[in-house]
C-alpha positions as CSV (number, residue, x, y, z in Angstrom):
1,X,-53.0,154.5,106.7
2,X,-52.0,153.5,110.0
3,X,-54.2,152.0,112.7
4,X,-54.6,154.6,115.5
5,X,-56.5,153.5,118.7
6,X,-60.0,155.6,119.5
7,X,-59.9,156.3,123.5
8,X,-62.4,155.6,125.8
9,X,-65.6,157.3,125.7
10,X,-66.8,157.9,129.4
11,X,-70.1,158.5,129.3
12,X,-71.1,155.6,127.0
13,X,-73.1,152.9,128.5
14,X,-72.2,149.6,127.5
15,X,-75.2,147.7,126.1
16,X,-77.3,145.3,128.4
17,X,-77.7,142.4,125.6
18,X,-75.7,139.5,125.3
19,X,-75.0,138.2,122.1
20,X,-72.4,135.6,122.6
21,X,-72.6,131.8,123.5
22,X,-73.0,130.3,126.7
23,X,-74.0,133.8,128.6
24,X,-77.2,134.9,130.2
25,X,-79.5,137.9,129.0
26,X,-80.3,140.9,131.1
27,X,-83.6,139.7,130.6
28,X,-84.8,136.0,130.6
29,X,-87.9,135.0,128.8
30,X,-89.6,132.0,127.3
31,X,-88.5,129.6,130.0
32,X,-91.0,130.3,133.3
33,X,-92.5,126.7,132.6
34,X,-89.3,124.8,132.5
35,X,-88.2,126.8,135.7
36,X,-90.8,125.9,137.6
37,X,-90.8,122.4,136.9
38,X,-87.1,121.8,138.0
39,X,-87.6,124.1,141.5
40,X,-90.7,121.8,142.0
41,X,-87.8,118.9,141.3
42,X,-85.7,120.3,144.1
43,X,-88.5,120.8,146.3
44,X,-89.1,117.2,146.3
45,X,-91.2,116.3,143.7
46,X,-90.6,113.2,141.4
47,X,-90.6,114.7,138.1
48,X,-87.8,116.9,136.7
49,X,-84.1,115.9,138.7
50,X,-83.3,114.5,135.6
51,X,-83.7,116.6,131.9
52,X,-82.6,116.3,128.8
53,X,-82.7,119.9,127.0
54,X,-82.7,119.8,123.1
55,X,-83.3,122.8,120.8
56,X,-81.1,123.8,117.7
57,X,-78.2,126.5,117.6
58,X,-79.4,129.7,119.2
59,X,-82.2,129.4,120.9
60,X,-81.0,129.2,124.6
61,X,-80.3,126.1,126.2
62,X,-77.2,127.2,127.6
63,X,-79.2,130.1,129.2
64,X,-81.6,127.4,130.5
65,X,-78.7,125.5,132.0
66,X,-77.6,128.8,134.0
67,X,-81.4,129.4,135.1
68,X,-81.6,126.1,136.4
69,X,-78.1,127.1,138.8
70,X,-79.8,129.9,139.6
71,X,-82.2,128.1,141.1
72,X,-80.2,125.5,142.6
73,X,-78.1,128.5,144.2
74,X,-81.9,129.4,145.3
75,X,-82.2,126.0,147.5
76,X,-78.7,126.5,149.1
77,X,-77.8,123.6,146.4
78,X,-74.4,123.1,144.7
79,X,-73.8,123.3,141.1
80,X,-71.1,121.7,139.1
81,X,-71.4,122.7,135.1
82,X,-69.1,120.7,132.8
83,X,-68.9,121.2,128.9
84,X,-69.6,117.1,127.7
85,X,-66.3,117.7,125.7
86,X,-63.8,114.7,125.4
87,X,-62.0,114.2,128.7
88,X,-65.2,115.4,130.7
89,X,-65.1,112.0,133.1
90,X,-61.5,112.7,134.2
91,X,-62.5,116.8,134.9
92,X,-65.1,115.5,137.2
93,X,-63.3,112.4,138.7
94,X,-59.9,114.7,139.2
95,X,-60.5,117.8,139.3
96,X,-64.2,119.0,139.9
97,X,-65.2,116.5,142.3
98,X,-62.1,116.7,144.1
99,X,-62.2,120.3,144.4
100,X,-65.9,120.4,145.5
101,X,-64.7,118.0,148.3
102,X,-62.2,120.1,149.4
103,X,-64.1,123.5,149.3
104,X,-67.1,121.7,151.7
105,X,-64.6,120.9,153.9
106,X,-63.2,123.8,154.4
107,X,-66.9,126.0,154.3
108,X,-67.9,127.5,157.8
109,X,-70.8,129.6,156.9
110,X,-69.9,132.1,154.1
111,X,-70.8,131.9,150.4
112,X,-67.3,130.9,148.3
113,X,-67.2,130.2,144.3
114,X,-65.1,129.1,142.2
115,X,-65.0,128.3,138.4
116,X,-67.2,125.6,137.5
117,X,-69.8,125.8,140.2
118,X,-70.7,127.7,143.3
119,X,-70.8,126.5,146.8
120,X,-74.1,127.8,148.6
121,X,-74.0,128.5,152.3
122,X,-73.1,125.3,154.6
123,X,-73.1,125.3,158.1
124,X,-71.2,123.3,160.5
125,X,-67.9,121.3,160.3
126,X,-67.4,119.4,157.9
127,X,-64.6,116.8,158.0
128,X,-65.3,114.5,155.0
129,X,-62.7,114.9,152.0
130,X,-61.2,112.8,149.8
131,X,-59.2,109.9,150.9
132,X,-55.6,110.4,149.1
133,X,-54.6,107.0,151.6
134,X,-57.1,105.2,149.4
135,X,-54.8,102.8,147.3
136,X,-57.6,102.3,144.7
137,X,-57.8,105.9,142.6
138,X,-61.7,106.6,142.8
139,X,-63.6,106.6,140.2
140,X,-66.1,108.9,139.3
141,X,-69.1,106.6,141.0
142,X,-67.0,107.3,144.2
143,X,-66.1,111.0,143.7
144,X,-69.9,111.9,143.3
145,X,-71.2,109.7,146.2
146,X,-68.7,110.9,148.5
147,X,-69.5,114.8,147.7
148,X,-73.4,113.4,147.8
149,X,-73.1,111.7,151.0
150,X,-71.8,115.4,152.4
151,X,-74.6,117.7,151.0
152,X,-77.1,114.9,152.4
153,X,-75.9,115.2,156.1
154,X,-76.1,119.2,155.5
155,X,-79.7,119.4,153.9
156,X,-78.8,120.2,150.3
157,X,-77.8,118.4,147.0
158,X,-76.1,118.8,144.1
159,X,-76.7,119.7,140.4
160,X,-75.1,118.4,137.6
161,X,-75.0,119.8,134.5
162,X,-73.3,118.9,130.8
163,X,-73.2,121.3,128.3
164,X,-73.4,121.0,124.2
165,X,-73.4,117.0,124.3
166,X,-72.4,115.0,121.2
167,X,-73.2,111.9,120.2
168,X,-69.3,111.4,119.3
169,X,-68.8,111.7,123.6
170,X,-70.9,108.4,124.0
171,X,-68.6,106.4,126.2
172,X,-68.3,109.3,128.6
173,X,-71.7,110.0,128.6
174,X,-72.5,106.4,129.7
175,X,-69.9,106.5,132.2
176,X,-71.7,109.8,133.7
177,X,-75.3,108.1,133.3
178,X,-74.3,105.3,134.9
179,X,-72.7,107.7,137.9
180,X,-76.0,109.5,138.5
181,X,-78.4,106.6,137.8
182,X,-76.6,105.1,140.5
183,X,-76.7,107.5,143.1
184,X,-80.5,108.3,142.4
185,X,-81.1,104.9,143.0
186,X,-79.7,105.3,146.5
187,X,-81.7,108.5,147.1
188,X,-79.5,110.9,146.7
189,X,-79.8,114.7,146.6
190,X,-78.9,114.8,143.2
191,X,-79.8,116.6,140.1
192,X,-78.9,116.1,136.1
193,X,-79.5,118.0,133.5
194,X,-77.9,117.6,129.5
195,X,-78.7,119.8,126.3
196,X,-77.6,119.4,123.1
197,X,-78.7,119.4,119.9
198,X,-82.4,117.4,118.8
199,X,-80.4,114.7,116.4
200,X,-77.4,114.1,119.1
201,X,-80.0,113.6,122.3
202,X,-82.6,111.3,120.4
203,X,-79.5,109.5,119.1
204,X,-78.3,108.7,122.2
205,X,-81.9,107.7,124.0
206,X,-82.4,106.0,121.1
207,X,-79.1,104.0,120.7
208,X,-80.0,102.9,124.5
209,X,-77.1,105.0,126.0
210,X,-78.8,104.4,129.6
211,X,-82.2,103.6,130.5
212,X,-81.7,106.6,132.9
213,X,-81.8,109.0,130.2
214,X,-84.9,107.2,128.4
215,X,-86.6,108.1,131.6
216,X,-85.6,112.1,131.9
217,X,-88.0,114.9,131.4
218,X,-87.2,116.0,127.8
219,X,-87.1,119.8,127.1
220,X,-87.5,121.0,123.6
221,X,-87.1,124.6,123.4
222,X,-88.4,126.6,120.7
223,X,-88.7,130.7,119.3
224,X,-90.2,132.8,122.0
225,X,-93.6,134.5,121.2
226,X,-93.6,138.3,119.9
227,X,-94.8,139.2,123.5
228,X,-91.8,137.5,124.9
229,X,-89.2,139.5,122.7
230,X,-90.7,142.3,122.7
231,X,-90.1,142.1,126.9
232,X,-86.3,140.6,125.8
233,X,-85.8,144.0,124.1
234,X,-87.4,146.5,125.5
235,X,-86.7,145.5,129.3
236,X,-82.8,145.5,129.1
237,X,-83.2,149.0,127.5
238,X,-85.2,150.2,129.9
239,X,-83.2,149.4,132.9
240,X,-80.0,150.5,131.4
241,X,-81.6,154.6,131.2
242,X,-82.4,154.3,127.1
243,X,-86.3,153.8,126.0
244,X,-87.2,152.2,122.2
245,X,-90.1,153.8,120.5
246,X,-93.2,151.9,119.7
247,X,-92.6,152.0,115.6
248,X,-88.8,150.6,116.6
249,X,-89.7,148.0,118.9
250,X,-92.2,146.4,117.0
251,X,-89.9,146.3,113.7
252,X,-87.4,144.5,115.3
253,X,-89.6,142.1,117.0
254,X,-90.6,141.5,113.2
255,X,-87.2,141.0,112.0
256,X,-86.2,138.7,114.7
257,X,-88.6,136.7,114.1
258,X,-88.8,135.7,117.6
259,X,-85.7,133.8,117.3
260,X,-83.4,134.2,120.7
261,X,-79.6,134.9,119.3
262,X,-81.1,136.9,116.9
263,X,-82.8,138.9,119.4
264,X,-79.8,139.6,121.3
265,X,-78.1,140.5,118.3
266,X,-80.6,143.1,117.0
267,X,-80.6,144.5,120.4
268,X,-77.0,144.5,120.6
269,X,-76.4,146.7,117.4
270,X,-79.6,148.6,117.6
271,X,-77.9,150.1,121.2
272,X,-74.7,150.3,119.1
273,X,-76.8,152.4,116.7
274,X,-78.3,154.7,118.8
275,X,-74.6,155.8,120.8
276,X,-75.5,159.1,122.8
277,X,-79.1,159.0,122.1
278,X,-81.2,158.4,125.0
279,X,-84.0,156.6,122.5
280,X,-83.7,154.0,119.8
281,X,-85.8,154.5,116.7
282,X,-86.6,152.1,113.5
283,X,-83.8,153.6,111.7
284,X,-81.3,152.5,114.2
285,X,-83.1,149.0,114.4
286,X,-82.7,148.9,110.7
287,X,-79.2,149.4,110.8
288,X,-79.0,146.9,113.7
289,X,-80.6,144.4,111.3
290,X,-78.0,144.6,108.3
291,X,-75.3,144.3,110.9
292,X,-77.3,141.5,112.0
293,X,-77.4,139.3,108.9
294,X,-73.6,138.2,108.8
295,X,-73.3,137.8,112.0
296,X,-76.2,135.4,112.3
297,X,-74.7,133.3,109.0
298,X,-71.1,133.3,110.8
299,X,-72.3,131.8,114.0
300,X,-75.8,130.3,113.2
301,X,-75.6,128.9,109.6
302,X,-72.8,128.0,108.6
303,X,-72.5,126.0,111.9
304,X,-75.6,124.4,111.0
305,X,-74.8,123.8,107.4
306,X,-71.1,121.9,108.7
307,X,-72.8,119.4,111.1
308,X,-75.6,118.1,107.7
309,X,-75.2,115.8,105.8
310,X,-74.5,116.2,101.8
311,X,-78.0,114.7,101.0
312,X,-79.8,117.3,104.0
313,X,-77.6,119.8,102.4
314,X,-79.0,119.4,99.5
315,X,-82.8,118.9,100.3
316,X,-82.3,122.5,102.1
317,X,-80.4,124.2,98.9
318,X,-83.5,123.0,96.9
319,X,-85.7,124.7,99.2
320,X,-84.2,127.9,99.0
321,X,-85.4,128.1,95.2
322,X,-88.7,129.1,96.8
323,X,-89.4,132.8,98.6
324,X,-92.3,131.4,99.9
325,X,-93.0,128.0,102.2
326,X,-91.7,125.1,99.4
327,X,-93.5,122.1,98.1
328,X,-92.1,118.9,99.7
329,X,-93.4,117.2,96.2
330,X,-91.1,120.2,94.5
331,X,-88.4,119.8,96.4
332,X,-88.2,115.8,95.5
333,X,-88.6,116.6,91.9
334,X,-85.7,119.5,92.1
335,X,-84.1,116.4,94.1
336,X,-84.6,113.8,91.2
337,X,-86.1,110.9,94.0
338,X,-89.3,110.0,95.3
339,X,-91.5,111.7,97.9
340,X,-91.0,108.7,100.3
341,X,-87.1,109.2,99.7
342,X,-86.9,112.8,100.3
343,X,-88.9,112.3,103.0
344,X,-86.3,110.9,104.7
345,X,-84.2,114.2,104.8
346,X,-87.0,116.2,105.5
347,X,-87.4,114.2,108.7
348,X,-83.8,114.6,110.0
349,X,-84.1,118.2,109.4
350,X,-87.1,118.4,111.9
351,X,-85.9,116.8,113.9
352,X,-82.5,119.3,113.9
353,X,-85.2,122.4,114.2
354,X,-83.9,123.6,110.6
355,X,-87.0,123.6,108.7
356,X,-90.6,123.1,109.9
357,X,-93.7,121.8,108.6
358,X,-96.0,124.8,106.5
359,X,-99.3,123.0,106.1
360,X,-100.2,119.9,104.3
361,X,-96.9,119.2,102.1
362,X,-95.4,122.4,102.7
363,X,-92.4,123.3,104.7
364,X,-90.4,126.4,105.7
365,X,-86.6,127.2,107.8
366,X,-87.2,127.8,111.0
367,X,-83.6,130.2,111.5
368,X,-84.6,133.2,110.1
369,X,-82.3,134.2,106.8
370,X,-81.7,131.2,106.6
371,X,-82.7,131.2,102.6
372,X,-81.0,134.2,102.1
373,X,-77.1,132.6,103.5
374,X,-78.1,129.4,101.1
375,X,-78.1,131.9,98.0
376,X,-75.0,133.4,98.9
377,X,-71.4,133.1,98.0
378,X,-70.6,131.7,101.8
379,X,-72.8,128.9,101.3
380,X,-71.4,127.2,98.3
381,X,-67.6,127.5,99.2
């Protein structure tokens, strides 16, 4: 049979939730903490210009990095975002700094973006920009202090911001530390925020990357509380001219189990469901939630199950034996090595936010279905 195209429907609303990486809910939850501790930071308190945000695959630190713009974009601040992918130095050194210098430049007193960050309102002329007369090629110490020194004379500063950072990056990373850490030292408007994953960021404070990052507020985010995505689904519903009945909303609060992608995702196919209907009901939610499953184990799990080791791997495939909360003891045995030794895994996975502690001796995965993609076919390919 051939393919034919289905044309547009006009009258269908397209759904308020976000399930894709690196974009921002209709409705942000779980964060108000964290967000008022970095707008105390740019109102000039000590703590908080400098963060380091871990949390595991999915549960929103990209969406905390866009907050945090928001509410630099709040104080008339600029923001610069950068994906701590090799080659991030140069991108800042020769193109995003550069660009930045340029754009303030040329600002009078209306609001321009442009991709990578967003230039607030600045008033006044400004004449600073980079020196192409310079016969040494500035390096990104100079790029930064010369966009710095600018903001400064105009009132505001600058956030920085580095996305999914890995501890393969290190040089760079240093390099960037050692950028910042310097122009903090010399009171500078600036602020800088990393997140990555829990293993990569401790690695890197630990391994002594910079002593500026052993100093930065640490962020761990975690699952939101039932109250919080209940508002995550019901809100963006709610405001797009749909409703989700009581019995509906509270079973896919249960099947999320609170965890934010999955959240999205329920909401996402549970709007799918529903098409014309103007409310969502538990049978759409349960259809949302078998849609739900293999999406979660393309872009959550089997993520997570590439970046283990064989031996964590392992230690996690012995736990899904159990349906309930398993034995650390058990899972040694199933293991063939001592408590001590298993231990060991146990602790890296923590630490990574795929299982938690269940009790005395107990532990549990903390992605939901996460048992269920271990006993599959997907898992052992």
């Amino acid at each position: 049979m051939t393919v034919t195209i289905p044309p547009p429907n006009p009258r269908r609303h397209p759904s308020p939730f976000s399930p894709s990486f690196g974009t921002t809910p209709a409705a942000v939850v779980g964060i108000q903490k964290e967000v008022n501790l970095f707008a105390r930071a740019l109102d000039g308190a000590v703590r908080g210009r400098a963060m380091l945000v871990t949390g595991p695959r999915g549960v929103g630190k990209t969406v905390l990095l866009n907050t945090f713009g928001e509410v630099a974009d709040s104080r008339q601040w600029v923001t610069v975002r950068e994906q701590a992918s090799p080659g991030v130095v140069q991108r800042l050194t020769e193109a995003r700094l550069p660009q930045l210098l340029e754009d303030l430049d040329a600002a009078q007193t209306s609001t321009s973006s442009t991709v990578g960050f967003t230039l607030p309102v600045i008033g006044g002329g400004l004449t600073a920009r980079a020196d192409s007369t310079n016969p040494l090629t500035p390096d990104l110490r100079h790029r930064l202090m010369q966009a710095l020194d600018i903001l400064s004379a105009h009132g505001t500063g600058l956030l920085l911001t580095l996305d999914e950072v890995h501890r393969t990056n290190v040089a760079e990373l240093r390099a960037i530390t050692d950028a910042v850490a310097h122009a903090v030292s010399q009171g500078a408007p600036l602020a800088f925020v990393a997140a990555g994953l829990p293993a990569t960021m401790n690695k890197l404070v630990n391994d002594d990357v910079s002593t500026f990052l052993r100093r930065a507020e640490r962020i761990a985010l975690k699952n939101f509380t039932a109250d919080d995505t209940a508002v995550a689904l019901r809100h963006p519903i709610e405001n797009a001219g749909k409703s989700i009945d009581a019995d509906a909303l509270e079973t896919a609060v249960e099947a999320s189990e609170n965890y934010p992608y999955l959240v999205q995702l329920i909401g996402d196919f549970a709007w799918e469901a529903a098409a014309e209907a103007p409310v969502i009901t538990a049978e759409h939610v349960a259809w949302a939630v078998e849609q739900a499953r293999p999406a979660l184990f393309r872009q959550i799990h089997e993520p997570t199950l590439a970046g283990l080791s064989d031996r964590d791997k392992d230690y996690i495939f012995a736990m899904s034996a159990d349906d309930e909360p398993s034995l650390t003891r058990e899972v040694a045995k199933r293991l063939g090595v001592s408590i001590q030794h298993a231990g060991v895994y146990r602790s890296r996975l923590i630490i990574d936010g795929v299982i938690m502690e269940s009790g005395r001796g107990k532990v549990e995965f903390a992605i939901p279905y996460l048992r269920d993609f271990l006993r599959s076919e997907s898992a052992r390919r």
